[in-house]
C-alpha positions as CSV (number, residue, x, y, z in Angstrom):
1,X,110.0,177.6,171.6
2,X,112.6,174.9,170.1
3,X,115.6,176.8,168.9
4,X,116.0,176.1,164.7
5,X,119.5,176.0,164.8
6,X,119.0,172.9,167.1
7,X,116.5,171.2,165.0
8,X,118.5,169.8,162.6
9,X,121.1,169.1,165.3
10,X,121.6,165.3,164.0
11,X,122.1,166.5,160.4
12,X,124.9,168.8,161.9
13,X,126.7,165.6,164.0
14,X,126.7,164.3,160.5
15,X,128.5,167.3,158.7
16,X,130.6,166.8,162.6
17,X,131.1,163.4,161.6
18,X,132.7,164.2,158.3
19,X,135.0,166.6,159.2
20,X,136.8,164.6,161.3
21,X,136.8,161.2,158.8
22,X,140.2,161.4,157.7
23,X,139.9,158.4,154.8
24,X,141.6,158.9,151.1
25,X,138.5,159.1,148.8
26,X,139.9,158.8,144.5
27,X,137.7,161.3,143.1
28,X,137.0,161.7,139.3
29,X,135.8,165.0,138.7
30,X,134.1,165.8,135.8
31,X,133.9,169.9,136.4
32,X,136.0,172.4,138.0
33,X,136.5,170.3,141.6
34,X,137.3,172.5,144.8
35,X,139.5,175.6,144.2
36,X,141.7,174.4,146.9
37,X,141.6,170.7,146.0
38,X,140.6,171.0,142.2
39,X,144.5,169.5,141.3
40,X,144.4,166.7,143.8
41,X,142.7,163.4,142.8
42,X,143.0,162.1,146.6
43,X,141.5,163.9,148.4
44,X,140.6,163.3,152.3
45,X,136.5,163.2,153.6
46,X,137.8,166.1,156.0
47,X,138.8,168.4,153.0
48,X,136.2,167.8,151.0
49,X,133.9,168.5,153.2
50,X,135.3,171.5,154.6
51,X,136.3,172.6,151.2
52,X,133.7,171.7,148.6
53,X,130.0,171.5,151.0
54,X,127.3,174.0,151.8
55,X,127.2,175.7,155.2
56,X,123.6,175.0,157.7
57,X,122.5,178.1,157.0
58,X,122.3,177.6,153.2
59,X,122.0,174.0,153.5
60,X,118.4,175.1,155.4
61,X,117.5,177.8,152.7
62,X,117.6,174.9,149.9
63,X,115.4,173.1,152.7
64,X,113.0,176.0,153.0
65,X,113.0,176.7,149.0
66,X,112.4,173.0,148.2
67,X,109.8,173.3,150.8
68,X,107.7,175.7,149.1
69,X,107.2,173.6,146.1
70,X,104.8,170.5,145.9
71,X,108.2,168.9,146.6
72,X,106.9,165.2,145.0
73,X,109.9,165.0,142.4
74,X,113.2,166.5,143.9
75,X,116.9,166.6,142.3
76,X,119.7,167.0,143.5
77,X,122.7,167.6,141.0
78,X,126.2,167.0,143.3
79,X,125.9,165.0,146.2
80,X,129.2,165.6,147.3
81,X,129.2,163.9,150.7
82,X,125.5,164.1,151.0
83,X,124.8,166.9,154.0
84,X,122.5,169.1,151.3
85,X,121.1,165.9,150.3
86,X,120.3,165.3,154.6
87,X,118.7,168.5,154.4
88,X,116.5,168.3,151.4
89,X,115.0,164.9,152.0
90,X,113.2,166.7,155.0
91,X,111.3,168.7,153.0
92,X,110.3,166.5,150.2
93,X,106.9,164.9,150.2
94,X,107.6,162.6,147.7
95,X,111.0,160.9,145.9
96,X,114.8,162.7,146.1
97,X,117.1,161.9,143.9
98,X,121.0,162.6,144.1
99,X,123.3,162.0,141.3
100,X,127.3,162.1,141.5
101,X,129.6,161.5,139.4
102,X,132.5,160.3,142.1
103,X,131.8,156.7,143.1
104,X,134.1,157.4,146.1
105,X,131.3,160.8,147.4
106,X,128.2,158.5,145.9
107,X,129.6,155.6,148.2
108,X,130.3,157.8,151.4
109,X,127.3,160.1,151.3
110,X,124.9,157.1,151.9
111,X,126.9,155.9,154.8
112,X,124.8,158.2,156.2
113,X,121.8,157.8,154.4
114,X,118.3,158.8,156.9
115,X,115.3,158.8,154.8
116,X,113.5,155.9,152.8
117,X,112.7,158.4,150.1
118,X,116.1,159.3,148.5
119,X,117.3,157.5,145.8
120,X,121.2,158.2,145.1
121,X,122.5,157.8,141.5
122,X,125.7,157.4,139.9
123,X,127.2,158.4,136.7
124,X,127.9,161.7,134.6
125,X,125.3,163.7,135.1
126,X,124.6,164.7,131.5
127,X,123.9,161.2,131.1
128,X,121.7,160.2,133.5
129,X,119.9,163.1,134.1
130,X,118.2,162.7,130.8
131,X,117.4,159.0,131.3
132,X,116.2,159.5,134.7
133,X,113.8,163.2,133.4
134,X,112.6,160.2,130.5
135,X,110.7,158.4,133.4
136,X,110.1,161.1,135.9
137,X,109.2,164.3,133.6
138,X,107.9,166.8,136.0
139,X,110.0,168.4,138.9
140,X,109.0,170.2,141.2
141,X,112.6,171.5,142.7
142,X,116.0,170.9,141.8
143,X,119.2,172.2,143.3
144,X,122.2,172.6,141.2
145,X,125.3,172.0,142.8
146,X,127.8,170.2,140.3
147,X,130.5,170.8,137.5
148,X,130.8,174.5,138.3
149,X,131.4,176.0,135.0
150,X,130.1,177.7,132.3
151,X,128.6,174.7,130.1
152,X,127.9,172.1,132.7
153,X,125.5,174.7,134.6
154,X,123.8,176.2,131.7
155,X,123.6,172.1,129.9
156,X,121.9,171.3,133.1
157,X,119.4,174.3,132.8
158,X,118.0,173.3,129.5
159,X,117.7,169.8,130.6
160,X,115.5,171.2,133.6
161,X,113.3,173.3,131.6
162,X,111.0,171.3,129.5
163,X,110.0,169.5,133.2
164,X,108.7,172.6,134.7
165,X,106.2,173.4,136.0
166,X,104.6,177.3,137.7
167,X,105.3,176.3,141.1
168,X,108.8,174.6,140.3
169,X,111.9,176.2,141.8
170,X,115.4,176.0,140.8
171,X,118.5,176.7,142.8
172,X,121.8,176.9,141.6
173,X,124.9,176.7,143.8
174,X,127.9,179.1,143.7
175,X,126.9,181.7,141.1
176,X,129.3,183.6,142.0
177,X,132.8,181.0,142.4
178,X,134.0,182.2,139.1
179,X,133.1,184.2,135.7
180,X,131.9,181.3,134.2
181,X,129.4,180.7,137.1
182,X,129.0,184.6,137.0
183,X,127.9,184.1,133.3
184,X,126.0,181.1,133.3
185,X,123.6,182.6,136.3
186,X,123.7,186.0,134.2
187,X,122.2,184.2,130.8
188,X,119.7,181.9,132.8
189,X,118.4,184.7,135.1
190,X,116.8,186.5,132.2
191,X,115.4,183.7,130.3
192,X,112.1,184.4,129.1
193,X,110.9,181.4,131.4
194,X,112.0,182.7,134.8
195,X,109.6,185.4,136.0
196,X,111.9,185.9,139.5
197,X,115.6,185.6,140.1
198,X,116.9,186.0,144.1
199,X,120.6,186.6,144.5
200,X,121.8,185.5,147.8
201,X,125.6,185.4,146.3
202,X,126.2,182.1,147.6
203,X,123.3,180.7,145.5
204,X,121.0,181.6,142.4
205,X,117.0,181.1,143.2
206,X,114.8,181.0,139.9
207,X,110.8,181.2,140.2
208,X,108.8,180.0,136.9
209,X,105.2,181.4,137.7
210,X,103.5,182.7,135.0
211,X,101.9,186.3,135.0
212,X,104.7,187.9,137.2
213,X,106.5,191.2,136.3
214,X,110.0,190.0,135.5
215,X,112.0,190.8,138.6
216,X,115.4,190.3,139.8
217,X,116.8,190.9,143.4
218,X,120.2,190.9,144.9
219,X,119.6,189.7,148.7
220,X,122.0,189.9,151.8
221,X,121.6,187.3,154.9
């Protein structure tokens, strides 16, 4: 039986690959940035992506999540340096989409760019996410991983919602990286729209099928 933490092993010489590329990157942020790097507008591939990306095992539980949708129309929201975006494009069956607000992270994430099927866009977010939900109005799965505060996460929620459908899933990053975060994933998780929240700590999952009992569960890994 192949071993799973080997089959991804490319993505991983990618996230290997990153960690040792030492260039400068001029980042613009347009939300709260790294804890440790948040003050610093140079800021060095190797930091960022030790710093400010997702683990494998996470990185594969947005896989498996995204998976589990009809997966034709996926987002991404925060490419960062593009490993979740590596990931994700595996389990899509139709279009991904990336959007970053950093030219420098949007630039370097498709250095290593694998699939034919991911379209990486740049721009402020609450921009172009609108534009883009304008021509493509349903999703099936989106993963939110930018800004990192209060209104950017809950501003991107509402955007999401009217292009939902029962078998759409939503994942928000870092839920718990601050009490903004904290608050944001505590308002959303008991909107009358999600029928099931899952707490993993690291991330927020949100289930939209109709007919459920409205449950939320607090998960360990």
């Amino acid at each position: 039986m192949k071993d799973p933490s080997k089959q991804h092993q490319d993505l991983e010489n990618v996230r290997h690959l990153l960690l040792n590329d030492h260039e400068v990157l001029e980042i613009e942020d347009y939300g709260e940035g790294s804890k440790k790097l948040k003050k610093q507008k140079f800021r060095k591939t190797s930091d960022i992506t030790r710093h400010s990306t997702t683990g494998q095992k996470f990185s594969r539980i947005y896989q498996f999540f995204c998976s589990l949708t009809p997966a034709l129309h996926v987002l991404e929201l925060g490419t960062c340096v593009g490993i979740n975006t590596l990931y994700l494009e595996r389990a899509v069956k139709g279009d991904l989409f990336s959007f970053e607000g950093a030219k420098a992270l949007w630039l370097k994430a498709q250095q290593y760019r694998k699939g034919q099927h991911t379209t990486y866009l740049l721009g402020d977010i609450r921009e172009e996410l609108p534009l883009h939900l304008q021509k493509r109005p349903i999703v099936d799965f989106a993963l939110i991983d930018a800004t990192h505060n209060y209104q950017g996460t809950t501003t991107y929620f509402k955007m999401l919602l009217p292009h939902l459908h029962e078998g759409s899933i939503i994942i928000i990053a870092d839920i718990h990286w601050s009490k903004e975060m904290e608050l944001a994933w505590n308002e959303i998780k008991i909107h009358q729209l999600v029928s099931l929240s899952l707490d993993f700590y690291e991330c927020g999952v949100l289930f939209f099928k109709k007919g459920l009992a409205k449950s939320h569960y607090i998960l360990s890994i």
